[in-house]
N, C-alpha and C positions, 0 to 999 in steps of 0.2 A: 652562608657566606658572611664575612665578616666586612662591614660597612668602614669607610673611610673616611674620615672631617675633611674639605680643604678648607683650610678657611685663607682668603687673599687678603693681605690686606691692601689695604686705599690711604691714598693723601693725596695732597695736591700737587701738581705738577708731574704727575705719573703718566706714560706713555699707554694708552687707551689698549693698543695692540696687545702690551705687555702683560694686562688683564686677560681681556678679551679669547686671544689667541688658547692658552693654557684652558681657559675655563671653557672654551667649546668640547677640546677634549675632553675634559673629565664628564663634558653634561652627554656628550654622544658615547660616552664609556656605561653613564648610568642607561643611558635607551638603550643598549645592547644588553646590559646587563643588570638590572635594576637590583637597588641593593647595593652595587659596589662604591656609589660615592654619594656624599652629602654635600652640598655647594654653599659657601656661604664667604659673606665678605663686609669688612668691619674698617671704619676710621678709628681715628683715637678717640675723636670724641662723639663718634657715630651721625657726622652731619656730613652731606654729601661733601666730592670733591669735584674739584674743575683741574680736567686733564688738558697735556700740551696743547690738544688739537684744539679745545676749547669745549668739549665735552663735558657734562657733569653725569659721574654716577655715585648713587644713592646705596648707600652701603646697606646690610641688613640691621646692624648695629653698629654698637664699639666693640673697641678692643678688651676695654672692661669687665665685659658683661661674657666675652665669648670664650665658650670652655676651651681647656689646649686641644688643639687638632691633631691628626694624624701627618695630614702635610700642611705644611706651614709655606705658602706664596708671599715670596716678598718682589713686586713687578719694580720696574725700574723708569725712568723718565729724569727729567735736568731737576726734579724736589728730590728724587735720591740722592742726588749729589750734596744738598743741602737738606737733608735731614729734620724732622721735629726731634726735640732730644725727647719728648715724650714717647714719639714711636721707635727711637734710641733703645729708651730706657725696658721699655714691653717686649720689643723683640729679645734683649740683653737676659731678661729673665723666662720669655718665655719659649722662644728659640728651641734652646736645647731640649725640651719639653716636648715636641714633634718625634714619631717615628722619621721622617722625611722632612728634610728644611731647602727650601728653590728659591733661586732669584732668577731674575728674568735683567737680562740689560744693567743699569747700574743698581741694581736693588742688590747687585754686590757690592755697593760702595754702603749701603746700609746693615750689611752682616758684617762687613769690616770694621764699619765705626763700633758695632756692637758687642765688637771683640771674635765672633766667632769665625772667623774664617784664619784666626792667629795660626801659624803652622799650617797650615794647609792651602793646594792647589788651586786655583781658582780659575775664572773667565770673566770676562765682563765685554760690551761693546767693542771695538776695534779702535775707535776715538776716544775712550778714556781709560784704557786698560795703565797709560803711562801715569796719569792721574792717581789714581787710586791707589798704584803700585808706589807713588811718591808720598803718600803720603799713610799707607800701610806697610812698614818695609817689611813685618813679620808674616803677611801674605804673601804667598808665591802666585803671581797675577801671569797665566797662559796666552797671548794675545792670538794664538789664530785658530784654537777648537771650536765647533759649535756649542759643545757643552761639555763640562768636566765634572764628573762624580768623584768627591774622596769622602768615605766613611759615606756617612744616612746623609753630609748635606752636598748638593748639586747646585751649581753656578751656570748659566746659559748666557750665550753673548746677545747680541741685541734684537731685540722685537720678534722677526716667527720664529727665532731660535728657541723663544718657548715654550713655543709648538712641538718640536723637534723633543726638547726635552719631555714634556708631557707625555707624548704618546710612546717613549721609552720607560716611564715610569707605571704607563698604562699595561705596557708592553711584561713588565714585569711581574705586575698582577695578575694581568687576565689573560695573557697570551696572546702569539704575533698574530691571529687571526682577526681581533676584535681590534688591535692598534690601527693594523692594515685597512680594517674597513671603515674607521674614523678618518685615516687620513686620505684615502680614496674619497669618503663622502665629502674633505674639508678640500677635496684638487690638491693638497698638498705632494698627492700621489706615495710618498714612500719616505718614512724620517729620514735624514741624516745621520749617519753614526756621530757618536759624541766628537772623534778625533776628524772628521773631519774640517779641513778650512772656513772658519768663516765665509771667505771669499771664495771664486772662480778664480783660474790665473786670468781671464780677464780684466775680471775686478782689482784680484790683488796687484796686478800689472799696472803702473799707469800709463796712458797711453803716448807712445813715441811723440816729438815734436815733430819730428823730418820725417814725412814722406815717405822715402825709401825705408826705413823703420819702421813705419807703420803697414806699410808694407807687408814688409816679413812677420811681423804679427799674425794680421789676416791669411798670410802663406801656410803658417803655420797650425793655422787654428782649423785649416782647411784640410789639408794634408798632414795629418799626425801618422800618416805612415810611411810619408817618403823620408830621406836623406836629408836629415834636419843635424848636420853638422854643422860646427861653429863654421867651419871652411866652406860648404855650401850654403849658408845664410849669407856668408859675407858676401860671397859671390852674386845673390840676387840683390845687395845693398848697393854692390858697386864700391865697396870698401875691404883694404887690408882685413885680415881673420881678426890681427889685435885692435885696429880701431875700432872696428867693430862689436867685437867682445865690450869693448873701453865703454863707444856709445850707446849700445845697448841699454846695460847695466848703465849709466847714467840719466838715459831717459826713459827709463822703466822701473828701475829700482828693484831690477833683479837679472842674475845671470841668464844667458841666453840657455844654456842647459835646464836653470831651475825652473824656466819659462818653459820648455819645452815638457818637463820633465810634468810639469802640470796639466797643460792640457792636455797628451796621451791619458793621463790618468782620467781625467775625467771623460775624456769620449771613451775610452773602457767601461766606465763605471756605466756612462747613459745605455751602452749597448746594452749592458748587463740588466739594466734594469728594465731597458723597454722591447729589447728583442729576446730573440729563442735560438738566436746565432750559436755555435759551441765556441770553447774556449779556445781553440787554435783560430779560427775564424777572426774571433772578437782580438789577440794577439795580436794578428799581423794584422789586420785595418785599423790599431789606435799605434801602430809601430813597434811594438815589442819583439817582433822576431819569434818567440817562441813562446809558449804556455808559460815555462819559468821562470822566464824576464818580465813577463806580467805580475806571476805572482811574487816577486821578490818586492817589486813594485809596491805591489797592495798591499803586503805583509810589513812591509817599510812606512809607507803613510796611512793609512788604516786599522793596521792592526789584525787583519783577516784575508787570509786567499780569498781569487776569485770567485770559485764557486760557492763560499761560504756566504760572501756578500750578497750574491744574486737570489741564494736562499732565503738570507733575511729581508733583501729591500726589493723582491721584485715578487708581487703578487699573484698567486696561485691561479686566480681566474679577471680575467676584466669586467669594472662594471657595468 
């Protein structure tokens, strides 16, 4: 078996998680598998750091001294944003040098300053994707995947989105078997695919001002398989179809369809992942009507039919 470097790096002001999260999976990759990784993590000038939360960790070394690695962890936190141009300048040359280059959070604002994410797709946090996009316009900045792979390097949005990433890079080496059982042992339960959301349509929703809007939220989120027409929401609003439509979308910040069209999805997804329901079953109780309304669905915002997804993110035995 052929061993693998990660080496993370560290600075100050880095988001603890953003370490943290990544480097459990690769340590519970090597107990499964010993041999497959080597763990190691370096400042610039090899003296500890103090993270947001107020944490310090103590790096193994520098950056100096540490050979190029196989994957290359660059974590994120509000020092990403502000940069040492030292750790600029070492990622800038030594970056491309990685079979594998990740940032976790804005540690994509760090491959951007360093040139490398020039032409290519990206992610970062959900709060500064506008940021980084404004002030790298030759990056293409994703604002709502959990993580995007172009070419050997990968970008992940914020904090256990690392996770997420990790155990698909895990997943790559060693097979979904050993992913699964890191993320079972981390309660993560099952990665995220790269494409999906950031957010929940909860989250990505904000929540109604009025009452009767908030409301039909909860209606909603409740019932993803009744008669979720613009015309029947209104009607439980107590409002015109168009006013409705109008205030919606203005105190949510998003269509009443796109809203809906979200949480079906995910209460799909949960079935899929936590029951043994079949796919016409799993269909009409998140609202699709049919098997192929599901899967057009899934194939639309993920990338993969149903039972392709239940394959990859719902685990063969419980622990």
């Amino acid at each position: 078996m052929t061993q693998r470097t990660v080496l993370v790096v560290l600075f100050d002001g880095l988001q603890s998680l953003d370490v943290t999260g990544p480097v459990e999976v690769f340590a519970g990759a090597e107990l499964l598998s010993p041999g497959a990784y080597r763990i190691r993590t370096a400042s610039v000038d090899g003296g500890p750091v103090r993270t947001t939360s107020g944490l310090t960790l103590v790096p193994d070394g520098s950056l100096a001294t540490s050979p190029d690695p196989d994957i290359l962890l660059v974590p994120g936190g509000t020092g990403g944003l502000r940069p040492d141009p030292r750790l600029v300048d070492w990622v800038r040359e030594h970056g491309p040098r990685a079979a594998r280059l990740m940032s976790v959070c804005t540690g994509a604002a760090v491959l951007a300053e360093a040139g490398l994410l020039d032409g290519r797709r990206a992610t970062t946090h959900w709060a500064y994707c506008e940021r980084i996009a404004r002030a790298h316009p030759a990056v293409e900045i994703d604002p709502d995947p959990v993580y995007v792979r172009d070419g050997n390097i990968a970008t992940s949005a914020g904090v256990t989105a690392g996770i997420d990433l990790a155990l698909a890079l895990v997943e790559e080496d060693l097979g979904r078997d050993i992913a699964l059982t890191i993320a079972r042992h981390l309660v993560v339960f099952l990665r995220r695919p790269g494409n999906q959301a950031q957010f929940s349509a909860q989250l990505a929703a904000q929540t109604a001002q009025r009452e009767p809007l908030r409301e039909v939220q909860r209606w909603i989120s409740d019932h993803p398989d009744a008669d979720l027409s613009v015309e029947t929401l209104a009607a439980r609003a107590r409002l015109s179809p168009r006013h409705f439509a109008r205030a919606f979308r203005a105190e949510t910040g998003m269509t009443p369809g796109r809203y809906v069209d979200r949480v079906r999805l995910e209460h799909a997804r949960r079935l899929l992942e936590d029951t043994t329901g079949g796919i016409e079953e799993i269909a009409r109780g998140s609202g699709y009507g049919t098997p192929e309304g599901m899967r057009r669905a899934f194939v639309r915002t993920l990338g993969t039919p149903p039972a392709e997804y239940r394959r990859r993110f719902r685990p063969a035995t419980t622990p």
